[in-house]
C-alpha positions as CSV (number, residue, x, y, z in Angstrom):
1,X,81.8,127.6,106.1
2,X,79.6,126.9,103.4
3,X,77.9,123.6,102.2
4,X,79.8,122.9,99.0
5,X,83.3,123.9,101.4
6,X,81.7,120.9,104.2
7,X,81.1,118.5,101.3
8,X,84.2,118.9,99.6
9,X,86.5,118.8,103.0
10,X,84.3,115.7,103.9
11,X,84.9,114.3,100.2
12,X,88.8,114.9,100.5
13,X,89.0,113.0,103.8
14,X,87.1,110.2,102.8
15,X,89.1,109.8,100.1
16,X,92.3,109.7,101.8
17,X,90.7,107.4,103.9
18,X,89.6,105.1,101.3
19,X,93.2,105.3,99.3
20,X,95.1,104.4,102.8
21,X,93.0,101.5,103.4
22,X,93.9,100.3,99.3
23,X,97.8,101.2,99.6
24,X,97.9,98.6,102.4
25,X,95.5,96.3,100.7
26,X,97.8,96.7,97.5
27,X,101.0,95.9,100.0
28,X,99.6,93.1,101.8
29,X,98.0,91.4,99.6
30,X,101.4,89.4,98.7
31,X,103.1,89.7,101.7
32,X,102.3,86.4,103.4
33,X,103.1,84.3,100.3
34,X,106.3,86.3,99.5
35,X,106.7,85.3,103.3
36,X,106.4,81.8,103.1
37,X,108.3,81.3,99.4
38,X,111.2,83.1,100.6
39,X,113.2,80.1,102.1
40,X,113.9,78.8,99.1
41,X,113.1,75.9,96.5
42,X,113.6,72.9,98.8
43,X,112.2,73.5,102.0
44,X,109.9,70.8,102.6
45,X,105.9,71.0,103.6
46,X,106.2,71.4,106.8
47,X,109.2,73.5,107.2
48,X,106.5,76.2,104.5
49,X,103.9,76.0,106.9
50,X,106.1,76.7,109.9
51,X,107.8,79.5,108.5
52,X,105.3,81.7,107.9
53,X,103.8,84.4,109.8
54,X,100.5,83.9,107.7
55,X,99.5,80.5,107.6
56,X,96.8,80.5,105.4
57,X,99.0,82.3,102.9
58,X,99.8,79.8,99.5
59,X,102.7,77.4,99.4
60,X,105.2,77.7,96.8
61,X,104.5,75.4,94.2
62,X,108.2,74.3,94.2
63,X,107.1,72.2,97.4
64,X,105.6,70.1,94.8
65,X,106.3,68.3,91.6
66,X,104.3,70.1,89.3
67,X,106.0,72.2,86.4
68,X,105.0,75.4,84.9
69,X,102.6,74.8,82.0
70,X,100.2,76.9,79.5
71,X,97.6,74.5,80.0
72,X,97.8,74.9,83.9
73,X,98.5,78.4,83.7
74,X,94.2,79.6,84.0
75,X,94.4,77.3,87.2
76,X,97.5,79.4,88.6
77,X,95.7,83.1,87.9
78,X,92.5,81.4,89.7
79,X,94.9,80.7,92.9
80,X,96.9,83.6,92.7
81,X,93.6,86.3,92.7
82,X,92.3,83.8,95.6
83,X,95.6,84.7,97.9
84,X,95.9,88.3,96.6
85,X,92.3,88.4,97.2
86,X,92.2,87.3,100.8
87,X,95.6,88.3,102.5
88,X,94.6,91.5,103.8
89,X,92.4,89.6,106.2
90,X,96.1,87.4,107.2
91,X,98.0,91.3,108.0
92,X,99.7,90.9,111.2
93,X,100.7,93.9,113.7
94,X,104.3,93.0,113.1
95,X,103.6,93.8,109.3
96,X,102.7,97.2,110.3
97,X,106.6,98.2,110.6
98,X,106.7,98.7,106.8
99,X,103.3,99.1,105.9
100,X,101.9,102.0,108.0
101,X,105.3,104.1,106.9
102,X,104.5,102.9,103.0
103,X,100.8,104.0,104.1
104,X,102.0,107.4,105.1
105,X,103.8,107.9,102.5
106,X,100.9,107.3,100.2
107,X,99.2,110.1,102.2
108,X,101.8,112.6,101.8
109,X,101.5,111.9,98.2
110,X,97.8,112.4,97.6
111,X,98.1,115.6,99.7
112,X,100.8,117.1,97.2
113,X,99.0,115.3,94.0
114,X,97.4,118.8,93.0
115,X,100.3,121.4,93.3
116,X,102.5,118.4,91.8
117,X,100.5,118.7,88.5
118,X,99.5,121.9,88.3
119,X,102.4,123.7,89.2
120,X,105.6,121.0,89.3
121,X,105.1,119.2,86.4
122,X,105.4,120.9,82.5
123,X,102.0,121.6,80.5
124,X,103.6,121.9,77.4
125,X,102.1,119.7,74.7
126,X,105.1,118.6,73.2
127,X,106.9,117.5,76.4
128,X,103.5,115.8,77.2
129,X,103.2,113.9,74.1
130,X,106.8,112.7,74.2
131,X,106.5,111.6,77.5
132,X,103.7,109.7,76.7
133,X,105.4,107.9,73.8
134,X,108.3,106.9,75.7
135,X,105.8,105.6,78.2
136,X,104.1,103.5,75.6
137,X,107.3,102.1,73.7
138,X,108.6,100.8,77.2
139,X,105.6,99.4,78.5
140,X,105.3,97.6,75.3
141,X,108.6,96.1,75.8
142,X,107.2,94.5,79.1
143,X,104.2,93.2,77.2
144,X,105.9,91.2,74.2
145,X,108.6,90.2,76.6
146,X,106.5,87.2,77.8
147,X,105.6,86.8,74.7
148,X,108.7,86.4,73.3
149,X,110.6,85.1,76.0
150,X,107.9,82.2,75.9
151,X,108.5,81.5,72.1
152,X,111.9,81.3,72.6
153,X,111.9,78.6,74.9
154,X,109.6,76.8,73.0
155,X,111.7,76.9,69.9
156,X,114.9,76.3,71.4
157,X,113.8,74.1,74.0
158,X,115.2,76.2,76.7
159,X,113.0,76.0,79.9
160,X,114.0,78.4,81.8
161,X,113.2,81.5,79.2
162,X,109.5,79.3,78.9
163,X,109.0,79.6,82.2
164,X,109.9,83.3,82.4
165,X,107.7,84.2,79.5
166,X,104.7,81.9,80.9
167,X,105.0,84.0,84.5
168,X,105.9,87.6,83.5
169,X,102.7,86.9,81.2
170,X,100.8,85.1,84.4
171,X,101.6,88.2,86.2
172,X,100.8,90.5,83.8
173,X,97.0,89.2,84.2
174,X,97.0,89.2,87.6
175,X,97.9,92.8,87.6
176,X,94.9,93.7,85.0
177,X,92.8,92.1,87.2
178,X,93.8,94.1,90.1
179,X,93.9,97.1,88.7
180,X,90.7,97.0,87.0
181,X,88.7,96.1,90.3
182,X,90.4,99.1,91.5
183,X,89.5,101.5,89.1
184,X,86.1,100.2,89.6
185,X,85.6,101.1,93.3
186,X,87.9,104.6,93.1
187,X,86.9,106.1,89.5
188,X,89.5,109.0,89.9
189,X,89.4,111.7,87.4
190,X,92.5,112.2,85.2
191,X,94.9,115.3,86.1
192,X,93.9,116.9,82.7
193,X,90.0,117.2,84.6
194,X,89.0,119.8,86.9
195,X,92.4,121.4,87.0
196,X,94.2,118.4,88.6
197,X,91.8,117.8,91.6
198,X,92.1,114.9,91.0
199,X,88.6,113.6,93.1
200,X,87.7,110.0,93.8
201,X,84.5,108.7,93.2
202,X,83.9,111.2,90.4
203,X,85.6,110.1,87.4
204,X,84.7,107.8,84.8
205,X,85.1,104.3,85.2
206,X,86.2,103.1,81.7
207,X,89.4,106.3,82.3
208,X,89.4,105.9,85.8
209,X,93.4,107.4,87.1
210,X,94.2,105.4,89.5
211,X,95.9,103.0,89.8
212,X,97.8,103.7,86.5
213,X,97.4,100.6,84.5
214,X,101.0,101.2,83.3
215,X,102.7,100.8,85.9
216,X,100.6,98.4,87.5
217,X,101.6,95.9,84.4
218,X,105.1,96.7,83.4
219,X,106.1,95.9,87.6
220,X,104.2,92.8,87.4
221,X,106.3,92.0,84.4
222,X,109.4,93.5,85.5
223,X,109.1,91.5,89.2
224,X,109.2,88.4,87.5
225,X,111.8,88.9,85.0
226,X,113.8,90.5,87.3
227,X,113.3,87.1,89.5
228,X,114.1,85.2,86.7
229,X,117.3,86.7,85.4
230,X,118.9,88.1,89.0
231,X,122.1,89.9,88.0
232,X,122.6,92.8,89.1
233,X,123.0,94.4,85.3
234,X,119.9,92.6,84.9
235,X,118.0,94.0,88.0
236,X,118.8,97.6,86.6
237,X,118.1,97.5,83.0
238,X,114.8,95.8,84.0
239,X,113.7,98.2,87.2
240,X,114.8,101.0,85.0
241,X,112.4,100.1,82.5
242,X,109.9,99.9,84.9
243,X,110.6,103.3,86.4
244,X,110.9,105.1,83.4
245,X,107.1,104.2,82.4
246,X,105.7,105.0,85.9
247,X,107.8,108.5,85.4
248,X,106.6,109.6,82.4
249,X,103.2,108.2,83.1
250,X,103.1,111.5,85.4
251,X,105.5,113.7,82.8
252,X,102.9,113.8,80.5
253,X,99.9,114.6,82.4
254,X,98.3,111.2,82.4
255,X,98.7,110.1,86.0
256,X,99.0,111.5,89.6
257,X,102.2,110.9,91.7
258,X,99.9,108.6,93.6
259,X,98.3,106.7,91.0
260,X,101.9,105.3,89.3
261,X,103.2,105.2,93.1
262,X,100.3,102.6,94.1
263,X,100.0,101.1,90.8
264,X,103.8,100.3,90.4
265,X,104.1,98.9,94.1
266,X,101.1,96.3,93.6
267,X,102.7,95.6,89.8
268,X,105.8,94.8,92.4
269,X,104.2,92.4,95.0
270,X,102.2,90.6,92.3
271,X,104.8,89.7,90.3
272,X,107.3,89.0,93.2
273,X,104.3,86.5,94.4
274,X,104.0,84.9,91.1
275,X,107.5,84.6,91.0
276,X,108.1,82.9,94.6
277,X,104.9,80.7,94.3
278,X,105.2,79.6,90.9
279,X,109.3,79.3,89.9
280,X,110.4,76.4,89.0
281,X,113.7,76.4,87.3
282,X,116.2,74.4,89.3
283,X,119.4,76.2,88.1
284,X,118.5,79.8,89.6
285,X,118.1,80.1,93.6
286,X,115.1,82.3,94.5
287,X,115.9,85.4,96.5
């Protein structure tokens, strides 16, 4: 076996390596405050603390009198990056049910990443480009919906879409802030480099792949609206959305499987955290 063969088999494991230990950073990093909001919006103190498998995971600010406020809301992105920050170190072995098969799963997919892009998905430039505009029109839609969700209940003095557009846009930060730490450490290269080899440690860091960006913020988005409105028309229109930008993220040659598969599960948990920690509107139970 030659030198460049040793490096690169030593580069691929490492790699896999590094991404397993981020997919269960990226899935625990919510799980104990998801945990501990989950019983519900009047649960007092005590009964929070004594719920939760983490204890050091935040309480959901519905323990307390506090509303959700644009002048409070820099203080809220401080606290959430602190808990999504700090909960891998709060993982638990019982955690490990669902987050060593999510892990595997992770695996599998960075194994197939190559042969999924060179040889699954279509090269053609005009599939490509259309698939990347359909991305971009619904991903837009999750970024003015805070906006104008947030408008709206400032107009019309209706609370609840304030809220909504105050914590899908909450979220939305919290999930550029994740994903660009991320991109930092990995710097993947794009599948259009190196036919699709789509290394770690390589790439650039301003185009870094993974996690796609995309997906990371329309599921941060999505998770809270989706909290906020729970029907079940709702719940589809919304996660469809979401899906269809992580999909054609990959139809047009921009991401790996991986990348949108990572990026749209921590989009998930940070806006289901923001959600539980942070909802306040008395009229809709949180689930």
């Amino acid at each position: 076996m030659t030198v460049n063969k040793i490096s690169a088999a030593l580069r691929s494991r490492l790699s896999r390596m590094f991404m397993t230990a981020a997919f269960l950073c990226c899935f625990g990093m919510s799980y104990g405050a998801m945990a501990q909001a989950a019983s519900g919006t009047e649960v007092p103190r005590e009964s929070a603390r004594s719920a939760s498998a983490l204890p050091d995971a935040p309480e959901p600010a519905s323990t307390d009198n506090e509303a959700v406020t644009l002048r409070g809301t820099p203080v809220r992105i401080l606290k959430d990056q602190a808990a999504i920050w700090t909960s891998p170190a709060r993982i638990r072995k019982g955690d490990l049910v669902w987050l060593v098969p999510l892990a595997a799963a992770t695996g599998v997919s960075i194994a197939s990443d190559h042969h999924a892009m060179a040889s699954v998905v279509s090269h053609d430039a005009g599939f490509n480009s259309a698939s990347v505009n359909t991305s971009n029109v619904l991903f837009g839609g999750f970024i003015a919906a805070p906006v104008a969700l947030y408008g709206v209940g400032y107009l019309k003095g209706n609370e609840h879409a304030r809220e909504t557009g105050l914590l899908s846009g909450e979220a939305l930060v919290d999930g550029l802030v994740v994903d660009e730490a991320m991109k930092l450490v990995f710097r993947r290269e794009r599948p259009i480099i190196n036919n699709a080899r789509g290394h770690f440690f390589e790439g650039n860091v301003s185009d870094s792949s993974f996690p796609s960006t995309h997906s990371v913020l329309a599921w941060s988005s999505a998770a809270v609206i989706a909290g906020e409105y729970p029907s079940k028309w709702a719940q589809v229109g919304i996660y469809t959305m979401a899906t269809g930008v992580s999909l054609t993220r990959v139809m047009g040659q921009e991401h790996f499987p991986t990348d949108v598969l990572v990026g749209s599960a921590a989009g998930w948990l940070i806006g289901r955290y923001v959600f539980r920690a942070h909802h306040r509107h008395g009229l809709l139970p949180i689930r």
